[in-house]
N, C-alpha and C positions, 0 to 999 in steps of 0.2 A: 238395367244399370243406370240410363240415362234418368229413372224418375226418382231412384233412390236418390241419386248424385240432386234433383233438382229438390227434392224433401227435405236435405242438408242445409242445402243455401235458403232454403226458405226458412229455416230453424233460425240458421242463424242471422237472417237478415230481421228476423221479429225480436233479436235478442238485443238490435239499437233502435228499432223502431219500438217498441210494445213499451214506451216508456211512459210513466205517468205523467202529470201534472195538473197545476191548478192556473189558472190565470182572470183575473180579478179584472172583469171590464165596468165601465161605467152603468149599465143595464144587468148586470149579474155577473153571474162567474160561472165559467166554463171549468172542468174538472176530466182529468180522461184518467181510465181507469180500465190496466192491461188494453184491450183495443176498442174497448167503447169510450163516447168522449159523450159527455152529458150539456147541456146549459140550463144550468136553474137561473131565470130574473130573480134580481131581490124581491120584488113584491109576493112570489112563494114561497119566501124562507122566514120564520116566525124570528128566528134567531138561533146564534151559534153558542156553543158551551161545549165544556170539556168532561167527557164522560169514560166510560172502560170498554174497551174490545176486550175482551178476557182478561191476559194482564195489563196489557199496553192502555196508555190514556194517549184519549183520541178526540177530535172536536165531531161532535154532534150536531146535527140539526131537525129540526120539524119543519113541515110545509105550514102556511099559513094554510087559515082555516077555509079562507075561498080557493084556494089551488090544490087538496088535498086531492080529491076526484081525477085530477092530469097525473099522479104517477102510483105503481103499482105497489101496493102495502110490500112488505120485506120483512119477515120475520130472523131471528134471533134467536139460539137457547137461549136458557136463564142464564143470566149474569154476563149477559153482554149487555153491552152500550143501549143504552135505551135512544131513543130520537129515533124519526123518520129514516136518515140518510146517517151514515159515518164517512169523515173522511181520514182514512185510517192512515195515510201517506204524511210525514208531518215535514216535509220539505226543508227540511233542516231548521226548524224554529218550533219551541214548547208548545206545545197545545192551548195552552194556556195564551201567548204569543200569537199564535195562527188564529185564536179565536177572536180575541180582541181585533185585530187588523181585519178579518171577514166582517164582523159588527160594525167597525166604523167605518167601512166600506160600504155597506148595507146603507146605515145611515144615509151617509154622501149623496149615495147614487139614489136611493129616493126620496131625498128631502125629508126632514124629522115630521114634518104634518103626516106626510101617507105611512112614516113607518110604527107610529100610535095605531093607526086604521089597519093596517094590515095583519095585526096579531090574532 
């Protein structure tokens, strides 16, 4: 009884923790996603765009062509979102909106010389 009882609370204590997010620092962005939390640097991220999860539009991205080897390829049926990574979560703001602020963040945080070089 006592494990069932403690399986419960565990359930639901993942049901205010296991929350997503994205958060935009000056060196990259950190993304959590159910209970893994990632940090991609911008200098791995070629760029963001707005592409399909099945139905949903979602922002997409690729690793730049020197950091491709640091993360595990991830396949897709057909007619999902093409890009490396998706971030399917749109934090209440268009894809369209989410991608634009990721790109000029990107920008910023590596100065426009290294982000020509990083593609």
């Amino acid at each position: 009884m006592a494990v069932a009882t403690s399986i419960v609370v565990l359930k639901v204590l993942s049901l205010f923790t296991d929350r997503s997010y994205l958060r935009i620092e000056g060196e990259g962005f950190r993304l959590r996603r159910g209970n893994r939390e990632e940090f991609f640097p911008w200098v791995d991220v070629a760029g963001f765009r707005v592409g399909k999860y099945g139905s949903k539009r979602v922002v997409c991205f690729d690793y730049s062509s020197a950091a491709r080897h640091k993360y595990p390829a991830r396949s897709l049926p057909e007619g999902y979102a093409e890009g490396d990574e998706r971030i399917v979560d749109d934090y209440r703001l268009e894809p369209d909106a989410l991608a634009d602020i990721l790109n000029r963040s990107r920008v910023e945080g590596m100065g426009s010389a290294q982000v020509a070089s990083a593609r």
